[in-house]
C-alpha positions in Angstrom: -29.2 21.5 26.1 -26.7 20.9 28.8 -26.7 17.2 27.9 -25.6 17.9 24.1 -22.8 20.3 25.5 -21.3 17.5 27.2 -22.0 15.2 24.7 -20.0 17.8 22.0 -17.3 17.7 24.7 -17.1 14.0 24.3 -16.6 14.4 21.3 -14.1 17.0 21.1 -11.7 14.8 23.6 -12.5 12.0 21.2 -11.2 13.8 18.3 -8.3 15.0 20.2 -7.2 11.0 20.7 -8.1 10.4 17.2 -6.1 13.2 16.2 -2.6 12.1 18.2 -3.5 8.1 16.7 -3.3 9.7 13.4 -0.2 11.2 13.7 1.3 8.4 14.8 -0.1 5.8 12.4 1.1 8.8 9.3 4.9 8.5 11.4 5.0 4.5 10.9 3.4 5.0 7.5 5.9 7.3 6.6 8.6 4.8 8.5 7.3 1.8 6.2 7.3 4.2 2.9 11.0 4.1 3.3 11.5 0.5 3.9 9.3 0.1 0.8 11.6 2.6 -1.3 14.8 1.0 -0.3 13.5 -2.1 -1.1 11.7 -1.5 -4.4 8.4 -2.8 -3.1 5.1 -1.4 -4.3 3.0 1.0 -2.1 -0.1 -0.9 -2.3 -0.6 -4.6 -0.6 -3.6 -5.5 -1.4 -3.2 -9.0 0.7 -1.7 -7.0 4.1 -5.3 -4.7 3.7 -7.5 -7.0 3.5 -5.7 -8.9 6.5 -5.5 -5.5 8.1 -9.5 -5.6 7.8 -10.4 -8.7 8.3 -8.7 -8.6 11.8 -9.6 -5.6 12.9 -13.6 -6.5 11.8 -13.3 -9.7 13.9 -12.9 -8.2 16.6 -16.0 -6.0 16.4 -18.3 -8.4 15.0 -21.9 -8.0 15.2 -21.0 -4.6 16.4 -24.0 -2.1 14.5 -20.7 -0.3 13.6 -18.9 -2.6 11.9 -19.9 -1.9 8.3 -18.9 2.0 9.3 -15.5 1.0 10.7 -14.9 -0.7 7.6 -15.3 2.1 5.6 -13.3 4.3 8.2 -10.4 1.4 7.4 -10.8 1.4 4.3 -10.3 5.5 4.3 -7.5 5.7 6.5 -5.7 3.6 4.0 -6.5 5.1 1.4 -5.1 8.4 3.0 -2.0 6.2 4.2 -1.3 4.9 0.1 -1.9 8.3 -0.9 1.1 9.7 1.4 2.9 7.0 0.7 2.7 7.6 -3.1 4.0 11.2 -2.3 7.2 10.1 -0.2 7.9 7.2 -3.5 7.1 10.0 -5.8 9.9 12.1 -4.1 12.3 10.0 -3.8 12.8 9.7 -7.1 
């Protein structure tokens, strides 16, 4: 059971990272909400996403995790439209 404790621990310094990337990537999206506002632009791009995936795929293909990062892109910009959407709605 040691070897699952340390795996967990893995894990937990993982999330950590993921955790301080997130913040940082919700900072710029907030940062590109407002450029978007004071520009009229709309929130959703759906031309920058899929550029945003396709890149980000290449380089992990033929990875076994590449259909899971996709959805984990796909989900984190979800999450980034939906805050964005909040800081438009605001603003008004």
């Amino acid at each position: 059971m040691q070897e699952i404790a340390q795996l967990r621990q893995s894990i937990d310094e993982i999330d950590k990272e993921l955790q301080r990337l997130f913040i940082a990537r919700m900072e710029t999206v907030r940062s590109i909400a407002d450029v978007k506002i004071a520009h009229d632009l709309s929130v959703y791009d759906r031309e920058r996403e899929l550029q945003v995936i396709a890149a980000n795929l290449s380089r992990i293909a033929g990875s076994p995790y590449a259909d899971y990062y996709k959805t984990f892109l796909e989900t984190v910009m979800l999450l980034s439209k939906e805050y964005q959407k909040s800081i438009v709605r605001s603003a008004l």
